[in-house]
N, C-alpha and C positions, 0 to 999 in steps of 0.2 A: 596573282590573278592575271589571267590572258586580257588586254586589253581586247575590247569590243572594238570589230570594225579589223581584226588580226585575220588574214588570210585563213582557210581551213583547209590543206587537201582533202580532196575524197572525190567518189567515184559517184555521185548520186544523181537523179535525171536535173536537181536543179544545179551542182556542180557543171555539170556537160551543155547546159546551153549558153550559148553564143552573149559574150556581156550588152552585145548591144539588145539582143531579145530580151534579157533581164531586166536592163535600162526601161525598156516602152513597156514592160510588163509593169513596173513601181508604179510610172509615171501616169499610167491608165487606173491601176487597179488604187491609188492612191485620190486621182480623182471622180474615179466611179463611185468610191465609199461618200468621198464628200457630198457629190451629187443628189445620190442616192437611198443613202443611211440615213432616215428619217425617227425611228422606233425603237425603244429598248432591244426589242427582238431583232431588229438587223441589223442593229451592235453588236448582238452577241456572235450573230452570225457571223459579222465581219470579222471579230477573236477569234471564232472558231478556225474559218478558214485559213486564219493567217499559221495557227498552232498548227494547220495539218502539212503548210508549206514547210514549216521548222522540221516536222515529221520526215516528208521526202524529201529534206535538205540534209539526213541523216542526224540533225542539232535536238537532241531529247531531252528530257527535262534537265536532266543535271548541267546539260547546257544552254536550254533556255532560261532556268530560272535566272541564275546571276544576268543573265541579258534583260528582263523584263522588269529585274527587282527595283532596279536604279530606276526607269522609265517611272514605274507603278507609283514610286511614291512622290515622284514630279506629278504626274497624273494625279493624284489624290488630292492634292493642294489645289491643282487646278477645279477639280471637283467640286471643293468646298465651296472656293469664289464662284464656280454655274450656277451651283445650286442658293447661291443667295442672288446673283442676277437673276437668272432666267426661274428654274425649277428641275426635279431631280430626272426630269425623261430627257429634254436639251442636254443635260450635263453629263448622262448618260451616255450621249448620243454623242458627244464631240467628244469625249472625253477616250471612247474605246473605239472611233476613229483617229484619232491622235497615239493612241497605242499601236494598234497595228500598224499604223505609218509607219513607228519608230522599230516596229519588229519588221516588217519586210522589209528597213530599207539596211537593217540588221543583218537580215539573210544575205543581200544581194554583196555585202563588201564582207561579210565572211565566207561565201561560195565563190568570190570572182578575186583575180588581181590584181592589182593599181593599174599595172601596165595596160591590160586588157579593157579597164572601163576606159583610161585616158584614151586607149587607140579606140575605141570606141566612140567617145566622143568626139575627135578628133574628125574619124572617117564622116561621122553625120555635119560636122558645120564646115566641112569641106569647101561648098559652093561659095563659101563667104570668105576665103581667102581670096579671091579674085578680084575683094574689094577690097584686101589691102588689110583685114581682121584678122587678129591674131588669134587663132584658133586656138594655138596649144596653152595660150592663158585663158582660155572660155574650159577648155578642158579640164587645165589645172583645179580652176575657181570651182566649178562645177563635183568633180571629181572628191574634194577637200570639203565640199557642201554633205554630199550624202555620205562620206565617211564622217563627217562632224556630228552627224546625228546620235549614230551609237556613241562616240565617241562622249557628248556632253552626258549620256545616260549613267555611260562608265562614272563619270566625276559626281552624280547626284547617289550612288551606289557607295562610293569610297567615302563623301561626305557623310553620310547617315551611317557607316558602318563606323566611322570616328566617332559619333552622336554617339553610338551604342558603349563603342567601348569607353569615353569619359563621361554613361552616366545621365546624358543628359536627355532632358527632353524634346518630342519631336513640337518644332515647329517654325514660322518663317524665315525666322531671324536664324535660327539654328543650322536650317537646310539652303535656307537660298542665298545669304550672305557668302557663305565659305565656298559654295558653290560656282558662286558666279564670277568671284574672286580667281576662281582655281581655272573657269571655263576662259577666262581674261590672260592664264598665265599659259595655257593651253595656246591658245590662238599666236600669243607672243611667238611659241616655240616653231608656230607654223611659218611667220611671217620670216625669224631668220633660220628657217631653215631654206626657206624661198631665197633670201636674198644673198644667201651663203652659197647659191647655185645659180647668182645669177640673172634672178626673177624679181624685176620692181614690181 
């Protein structure tokens, strides 16, 4: 399976813009939904329009699914715990703002790459080298953030697809144990790949 958060070439209008435009686009249209999204119905909206981004990002169903599946059943759990806090429209309502976070921010690190978001970030905290900030580690961290996204989605996908093949049934212990296990051995491989190049 393609690791999520894996480069995609292609030719598509969300391919072709500029990563730093992709970047304020997340980071708005991420915080617009939170703001925003009050109602079962501008949940769905908020799905909807994230599916149509997948659409002009050229990514169709055969390749959104495995993208969404791993999220989806993070999301589920989270579900259950809303709906015994809050109730089933709250639950509704964060729960499919949390999903399309995790799909657009999906899109943005399979239509753009590494090099391009880090120069990216990079050119915007520019003014803060002046103080002496070390940019290119706000870039890295940063950069390793919104790729980690799909990234943990991928591991809660491989975990339940192991659940499936030994059998067993779904639930917390099942899914979030091995999970977070795996999300911990994940992050290891991040830290010495960092320090293998250099990077406390």
């Amino acid at each position: 399976m393609t690791m999520l958060g894996t480069y995609v070439p292609g030719g598509t209008p969300i391919h072709r813009l500029p990563a730093g435009v992709k970047l304020l686009a997340l980071i708005a249209a991420i915080l617009a939904m939170t703001l925003s999204v009050h109602t079962p119905i501008g949940a769905g909206v908020a799905v909807g329009a994230v599916l149509v981004v997948f659409v002009l990002a050229g990514l169709g169903p055969r390749r959104a699914w495995p993208l969404l599946r791993g999220p989806f059943l993070f999301v589920a759990v989270i579900f259950v715990f809303q709906v015994f806090l809050t109730d089933w429209r709250r639950a509704a309502v964060v729960c499919a703002v949390l999903l399309a976070s995790i799909g657009l921010a999906a899109v943005v690190t399979l239509t753009t790459r590494t090099t391009d978001l880090l120069a990216a970030i990079v050119a915007a905290l520019a003014p803060l080298e002046k103080l002496g900030v070390r940019t290119d580690l706000i870039a890295m961290a940063l950069a390793l953030t919104i790729r980690s996204i799909p990234l943990i989605a991928e591991v809660f996908t491989q975990v339940d697809q192991a659940r499936r093949a030994r059998g067993l049934r779904p639930g917390p212990r099942v899914l979030f144990v091995p999970a977070v296990l795996a999300a911990l051995e994940t992050a290891d491989g991040f830290a010495d790949t960092l320090a293998a190049r250099g990077l406390d």
